[in-house]
N, C-alpha and C positions, 0 to 999 in steps of 0.2 A: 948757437941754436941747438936746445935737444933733439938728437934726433929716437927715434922708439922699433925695436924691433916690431914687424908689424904679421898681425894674422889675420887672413880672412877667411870670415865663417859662413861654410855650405850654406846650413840652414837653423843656425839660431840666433836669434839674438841675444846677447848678455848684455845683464842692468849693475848700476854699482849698489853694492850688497850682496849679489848674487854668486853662489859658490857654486861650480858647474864642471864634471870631467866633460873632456875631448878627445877626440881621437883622432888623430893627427900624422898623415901620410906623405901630405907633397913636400915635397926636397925641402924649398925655399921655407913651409911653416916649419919645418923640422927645425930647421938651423936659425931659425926667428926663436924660435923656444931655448933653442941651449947659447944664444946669446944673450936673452933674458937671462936661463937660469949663471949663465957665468958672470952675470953684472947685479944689475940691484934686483932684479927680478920682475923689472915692471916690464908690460908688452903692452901692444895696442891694439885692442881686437872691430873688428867691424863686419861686419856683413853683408856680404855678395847680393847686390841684383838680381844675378841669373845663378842658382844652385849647383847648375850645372858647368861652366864655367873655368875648368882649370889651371886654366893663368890667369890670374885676373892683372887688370892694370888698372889705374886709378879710375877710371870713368865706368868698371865694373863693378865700383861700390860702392856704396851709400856714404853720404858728408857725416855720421854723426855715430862715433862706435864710444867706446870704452878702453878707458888706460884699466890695465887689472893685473893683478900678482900672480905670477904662476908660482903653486903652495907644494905643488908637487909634482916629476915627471918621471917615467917610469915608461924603458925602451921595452917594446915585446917582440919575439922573436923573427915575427915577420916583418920586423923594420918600421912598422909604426910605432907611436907614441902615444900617451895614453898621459894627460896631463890634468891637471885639478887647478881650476883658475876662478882666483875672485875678482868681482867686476869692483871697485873702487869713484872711478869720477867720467862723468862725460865729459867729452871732446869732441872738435871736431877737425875733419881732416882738411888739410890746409894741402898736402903736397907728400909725392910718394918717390921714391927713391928705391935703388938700389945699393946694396952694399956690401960686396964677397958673393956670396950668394942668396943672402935673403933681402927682402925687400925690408925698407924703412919708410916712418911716417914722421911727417913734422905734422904738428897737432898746434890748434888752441882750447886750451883747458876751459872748459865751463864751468863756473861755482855754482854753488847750491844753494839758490833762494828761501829762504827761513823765513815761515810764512806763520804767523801768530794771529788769526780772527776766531771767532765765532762762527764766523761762515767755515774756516777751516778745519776746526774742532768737529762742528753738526756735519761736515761731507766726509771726514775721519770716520766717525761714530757710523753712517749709513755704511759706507764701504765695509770693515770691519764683519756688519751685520750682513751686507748682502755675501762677501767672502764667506761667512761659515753658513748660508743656501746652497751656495757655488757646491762650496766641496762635498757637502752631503750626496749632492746627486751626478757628482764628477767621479765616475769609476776610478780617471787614470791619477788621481791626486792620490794622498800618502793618505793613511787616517791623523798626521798629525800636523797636516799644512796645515799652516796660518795659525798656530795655536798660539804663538807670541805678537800675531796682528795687533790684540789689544792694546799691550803694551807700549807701542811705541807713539812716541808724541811727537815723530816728524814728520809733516805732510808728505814730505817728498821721500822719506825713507820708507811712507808705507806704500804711497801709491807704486815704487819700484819693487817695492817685495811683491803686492798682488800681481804685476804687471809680469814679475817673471813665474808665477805659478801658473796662471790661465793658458789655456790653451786656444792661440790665438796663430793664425798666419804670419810668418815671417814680414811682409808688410805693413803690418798692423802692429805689430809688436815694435816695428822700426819708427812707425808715427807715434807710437806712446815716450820711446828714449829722445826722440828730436823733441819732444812738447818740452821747451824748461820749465815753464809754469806749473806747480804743483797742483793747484787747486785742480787747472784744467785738466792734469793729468789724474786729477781722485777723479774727475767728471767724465772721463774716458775710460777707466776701468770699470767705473759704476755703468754706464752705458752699456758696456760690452758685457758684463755678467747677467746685465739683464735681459738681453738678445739670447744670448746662452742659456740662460735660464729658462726661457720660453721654451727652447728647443729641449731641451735636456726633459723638463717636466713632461710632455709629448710623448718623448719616447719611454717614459718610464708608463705613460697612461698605456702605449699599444701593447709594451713586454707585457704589462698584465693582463691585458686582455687575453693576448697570445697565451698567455698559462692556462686562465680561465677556461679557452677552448680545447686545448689537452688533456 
């Protein structure tokens, strides 16, 4: 049985696809990280309950994280770590361990359901379009999120790309990695950008008032 160096995360969640730095302090991730990087490189990342939190033990985190590459690690002087990690494949956590000093996970791997309709295609195409609304009136997005959305023809590669750009509650973003169904997870990002949206247009209507009255 593999076992997996394991990390858990304050407050993010990471998607497979998703290329994300960390910053990385407590003992046990330290040494989770440089036993990855001294093996094949893979880690298991998950995400903490309580943010706050710092020791976690199995029942302080969620069944459902990410096996991911750590691409890059880089010690800085005040003893933390600073690592760049791509998320790769869901799993879920089965059983948590110890091992020297850092903690380990036995995992079961989830596959990616490849999902070919018409209905998948037509809930693609809507997501896609409501993503470039999203980002127009998303301050904190890049000017060039989602500009490869189009392109991809995997339901499940794209609903995990949108799902790690939006900015959503650690909660939230934990019930979109547990969903395996792809469609239902295009149905869940489309859901939520349009909550988002609502709000976001609102506050763009009061900033201009606010000018107006200036």
């Amino acid at each position: 049985m593999k076992l997996y160096p394991l990390l858990p995360l304050r407050d993010i969640v990471v998607f497979p696809g998703m290329v994300v730095p960390l910053f990385v302090g407590r003992e046990k991730s330290v040494a989770a990280l440089e036993a990855a990087m001294s093996g094949n490189k893979d880690i298991f990342l998950v995400a903490q309950l309580d943010p706050g939190c710092d020791d976690p033990t199995d029942e302080d985190l969620y069944d459902l994280g990410v096996i991911a590459t750590v691409l890059q690690l880089l010690k800085l002087p005040d003893g933390t770590v600073r690592v760049l990690v791509e998320g790769q494949q869901r799993a879920r956590l089965e059983r948590v361990g110890e091992e020297g000093d850092m903690m380990v996970a036995q995992i079961e791997k989830i596959e990616s359901v490849p999902v070919t309709s018409a209905e998948a295609t037509a809930m693609m195409r809507s997501v896609v379009e409501q993503f470039g609304e999203y980002a127009k009136l998303n301050k904190k997005l890049s000017a060039d999120a989602g500009t490869n959305f189009a392109e991809i023809t995997d339901a499940a590669l794209l609903a995990d790309g949108v799902a790690a750009q939006i900015g959503a509650k650690v909660a939230d973003k934990q019930s979109l990695l547990s969903e395996e169904d792809p469609i239902k997870r295009l149905e869940m990002v489309l859901a939520f950008m349009e909550g988002e949206l609502g709000v976001l247009q609102v506050e763009r209507k009061i900033r201009g008032r606010v000018k107006r009255q200036m």
